[in-house]
C-alpha positions as MATLAB code, in Angstrom:
seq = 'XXXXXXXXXXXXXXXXXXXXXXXXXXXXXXXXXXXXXXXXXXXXXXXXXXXXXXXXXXXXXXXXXXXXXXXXXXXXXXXXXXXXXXXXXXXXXXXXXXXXXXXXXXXXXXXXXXXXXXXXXXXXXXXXXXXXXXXXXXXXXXXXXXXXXXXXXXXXXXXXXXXXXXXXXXXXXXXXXXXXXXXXXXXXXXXXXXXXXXXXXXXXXXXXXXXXXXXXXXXXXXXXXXX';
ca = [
     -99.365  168.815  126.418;
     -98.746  165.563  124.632;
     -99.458  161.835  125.236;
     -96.690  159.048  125.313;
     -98.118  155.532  124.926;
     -96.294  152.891  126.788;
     -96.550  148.961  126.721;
     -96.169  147.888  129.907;
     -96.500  143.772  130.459;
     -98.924  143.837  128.042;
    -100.791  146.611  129.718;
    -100.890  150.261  127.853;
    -100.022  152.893  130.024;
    -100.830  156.257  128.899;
     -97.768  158.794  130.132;
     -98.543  162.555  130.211;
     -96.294  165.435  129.770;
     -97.641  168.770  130.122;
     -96.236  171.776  128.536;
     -94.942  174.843  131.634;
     -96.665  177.972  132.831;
     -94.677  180.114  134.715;
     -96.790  181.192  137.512;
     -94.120  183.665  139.662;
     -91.367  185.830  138.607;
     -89.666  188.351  140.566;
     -91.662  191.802  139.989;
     -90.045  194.918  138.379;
     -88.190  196.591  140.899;
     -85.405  199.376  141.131;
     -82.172  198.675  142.968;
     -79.154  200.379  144.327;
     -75.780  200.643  142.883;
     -73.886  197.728  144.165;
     -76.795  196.320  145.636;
     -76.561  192.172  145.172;
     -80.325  191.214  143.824;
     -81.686  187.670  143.063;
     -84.776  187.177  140.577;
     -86.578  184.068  140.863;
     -89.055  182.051  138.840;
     -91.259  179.555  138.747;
     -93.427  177.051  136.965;
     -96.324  174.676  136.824;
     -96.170  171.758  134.026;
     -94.166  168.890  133.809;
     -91.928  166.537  134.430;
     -88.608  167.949  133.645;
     -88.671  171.680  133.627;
     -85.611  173.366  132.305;
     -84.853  177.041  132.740;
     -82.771  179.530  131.117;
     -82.275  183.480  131.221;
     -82.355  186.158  129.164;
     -81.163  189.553  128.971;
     -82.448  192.211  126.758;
     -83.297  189.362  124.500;
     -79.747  187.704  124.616;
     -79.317  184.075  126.600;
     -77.017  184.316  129.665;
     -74.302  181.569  129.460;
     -74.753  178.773  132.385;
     -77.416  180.364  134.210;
     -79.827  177.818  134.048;
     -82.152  177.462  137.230;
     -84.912  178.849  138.754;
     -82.977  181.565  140.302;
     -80.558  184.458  138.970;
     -77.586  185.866  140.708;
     -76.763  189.494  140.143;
     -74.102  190.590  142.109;
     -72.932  194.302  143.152;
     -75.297  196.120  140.024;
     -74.410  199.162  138.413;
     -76.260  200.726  135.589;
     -74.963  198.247  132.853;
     -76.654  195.547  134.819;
     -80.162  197.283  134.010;
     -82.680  195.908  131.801;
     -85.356  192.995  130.943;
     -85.039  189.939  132.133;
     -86.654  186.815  130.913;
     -86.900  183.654  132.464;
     -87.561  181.179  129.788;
     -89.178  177.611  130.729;
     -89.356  174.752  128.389;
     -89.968  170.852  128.585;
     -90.274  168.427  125.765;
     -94.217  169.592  125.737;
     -93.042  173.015  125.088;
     -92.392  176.147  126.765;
     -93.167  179.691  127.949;
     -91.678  182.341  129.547;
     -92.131  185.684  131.929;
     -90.505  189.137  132.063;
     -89.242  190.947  134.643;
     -87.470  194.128  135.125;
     -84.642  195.425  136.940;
     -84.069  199.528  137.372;
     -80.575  201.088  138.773;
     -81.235  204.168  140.605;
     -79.317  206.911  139.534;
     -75.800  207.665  141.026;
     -73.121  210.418  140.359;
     -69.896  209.354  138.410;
     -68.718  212.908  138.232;
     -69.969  216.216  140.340;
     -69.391  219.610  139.690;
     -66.672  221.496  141.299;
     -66.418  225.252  142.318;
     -65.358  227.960  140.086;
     -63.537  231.369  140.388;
     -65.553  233.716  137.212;
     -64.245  236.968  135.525;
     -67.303  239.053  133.650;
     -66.762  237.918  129.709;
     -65.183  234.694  130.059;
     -66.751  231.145  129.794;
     -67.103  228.216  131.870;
     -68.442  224.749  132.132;
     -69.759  223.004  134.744;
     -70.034  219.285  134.465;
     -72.269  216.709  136.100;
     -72.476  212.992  135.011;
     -74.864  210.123  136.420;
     -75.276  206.339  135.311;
     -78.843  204.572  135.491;
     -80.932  202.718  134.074;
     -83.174  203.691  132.450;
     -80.665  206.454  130.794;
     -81.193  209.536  133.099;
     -82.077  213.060  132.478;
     -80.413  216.046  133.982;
     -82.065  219.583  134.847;
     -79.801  222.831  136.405;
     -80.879  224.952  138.625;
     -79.480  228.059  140.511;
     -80.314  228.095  143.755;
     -81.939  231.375  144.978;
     -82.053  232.580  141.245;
     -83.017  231.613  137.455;
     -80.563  230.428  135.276;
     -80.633  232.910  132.184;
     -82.886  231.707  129.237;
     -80.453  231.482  126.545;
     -78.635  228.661  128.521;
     -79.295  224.748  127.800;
     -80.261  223.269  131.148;
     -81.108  219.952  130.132;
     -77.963  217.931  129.600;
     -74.697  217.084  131.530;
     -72.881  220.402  130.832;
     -73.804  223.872  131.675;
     -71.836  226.475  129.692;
     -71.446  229.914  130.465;
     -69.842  231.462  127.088;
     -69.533  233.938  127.722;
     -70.060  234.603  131.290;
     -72.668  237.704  131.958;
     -73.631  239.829  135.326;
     -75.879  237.637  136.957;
     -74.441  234.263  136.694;
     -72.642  234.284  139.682;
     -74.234  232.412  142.372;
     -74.963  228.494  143.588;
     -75.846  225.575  141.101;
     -77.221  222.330  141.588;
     -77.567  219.285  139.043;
     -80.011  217.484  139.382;
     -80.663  213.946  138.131;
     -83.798  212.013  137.354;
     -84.151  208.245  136.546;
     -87.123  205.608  137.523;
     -88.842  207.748  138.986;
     -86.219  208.806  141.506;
     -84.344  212.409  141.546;
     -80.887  212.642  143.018;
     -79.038  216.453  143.639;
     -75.773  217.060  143.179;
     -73.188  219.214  145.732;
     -74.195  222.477  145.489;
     -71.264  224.340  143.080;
     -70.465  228.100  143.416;
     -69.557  230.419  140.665;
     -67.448  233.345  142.357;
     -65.583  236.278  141.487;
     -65.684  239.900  140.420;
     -67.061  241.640  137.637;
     -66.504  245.099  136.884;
     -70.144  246.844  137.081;
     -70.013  250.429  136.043;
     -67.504  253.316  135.662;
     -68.269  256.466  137.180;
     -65.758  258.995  135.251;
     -65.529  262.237  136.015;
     -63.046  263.347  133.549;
     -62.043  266.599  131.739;
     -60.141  267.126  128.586;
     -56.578  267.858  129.612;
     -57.290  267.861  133.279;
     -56.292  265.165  135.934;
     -59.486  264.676  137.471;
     -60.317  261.693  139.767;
     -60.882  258.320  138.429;
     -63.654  256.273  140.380;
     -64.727  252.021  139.919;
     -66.983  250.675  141.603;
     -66.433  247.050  141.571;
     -69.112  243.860  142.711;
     -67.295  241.163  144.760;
     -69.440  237.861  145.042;
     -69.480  235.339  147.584;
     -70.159  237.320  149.813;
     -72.020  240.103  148.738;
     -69.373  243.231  148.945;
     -68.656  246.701  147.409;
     -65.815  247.969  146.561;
     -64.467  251.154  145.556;
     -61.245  252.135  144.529;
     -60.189  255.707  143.667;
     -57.216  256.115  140.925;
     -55.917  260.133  141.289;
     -53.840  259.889  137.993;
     -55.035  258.396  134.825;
     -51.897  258.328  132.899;
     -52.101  254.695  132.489;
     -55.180  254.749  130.481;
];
């Protein structure tokens, strides 16, 4: 606060401006993609109050009252946001901040498998903060030498047991969203029962393991000559 002195018809008049205290801003709060959100702000102090905004630190060009306009968010619109007060006594200012729930930009899609190939499956989110990701198969464990914890799951190669359903799941403020469930199908060959001889054209059996659903096969070649 500071004191102007004023002549006025030979009177002095004593004028008083007092330096701002924000006293409301918009609590932290976690929004929607495309959601339209306004933060407001407000002050005691005066005469003349002036306001500006910040974001992450930086001023926002020509918003300059009480109120901010954030229309249809997305992650990039995530962060601190500071409304800064000021007068010719001084000024102050108040943080606030704004979370994006998390939302899927890409999900992962179905896959036919063969036993000693490789395979990705992808899953991307935005939010803000940044999110995390976590896989999971459904009705299963994911084998331990796999990393779980980022946007792509690789199967290199692929091994008996990682056929099945997947799920991606993504975490951000607090919030977890689950992708489409993604199934890994196909055949591997499981064992060969031989029964062969030396010189002799015996019966050649394979039992095959069909996925998706859950079915045995066997087939019986009578001649080996291709072998």
């Amino acid at each position: 606060m500071y004191k102007a002195t004023i002549l006025y018809y030979n009177k002095i008049l004593y004028f008083f401006v007092v330096s701002p205290l924000v006293s409301f801003i918009t609590e932290d709060q976690a929004y929607n993609r495309n959601d339209d959100v306004t933060l407001n702000c407000s002050a005691l102090g005066g005469p003349d109050l002036f306001y500006r905004w910040q974001s992450n630190a930086s001023y926002l060009a020509g918003k300059n009252s009480s109120s901010l306009m954030l229309s249809n968010v997305d992650a990039s619109d995530g962060g601190d946001y500071t409304c800064v007060v000021f007068n010719s006594a001084g000024n102050t200012s108040a943080t606030t901040s704004v979370f994006i729930l998390p939302y899927f930009t890409v999900q992962p899609d179905d896959a036919g498998i063969t036993n000693g190939s490789s395979i990705s499956l992808t899953c991307q989110a935005e939010a803000f903060p940044f999110p995390s990701y976590e896989w999971i198969q459904v009705r299963g464990s994911i084998r331990s030498d796999l990393s779980v914890g980022s946007e792509v799951l690789v199967f290199n190669p692929l091994l008996f047991g990682d056929e099945g359903d997947y799920v991606c799941n993504v975490t951000s403020a607090e919030t977890v969203i689950s992708s489409n469930t993604v199934t890994l199908s196909g055949k591997f060959l499981l064992y060969i029962l031989m029964k062969w001889k030396l010189m002799q054209w015996k019966p050649l059996f394979f039992l095959w393991y069909s996925f998706n659903p859950f079915i045995k096969t066997t087939f019986l070649l009578s001649k080996c000559c291709c072998f």
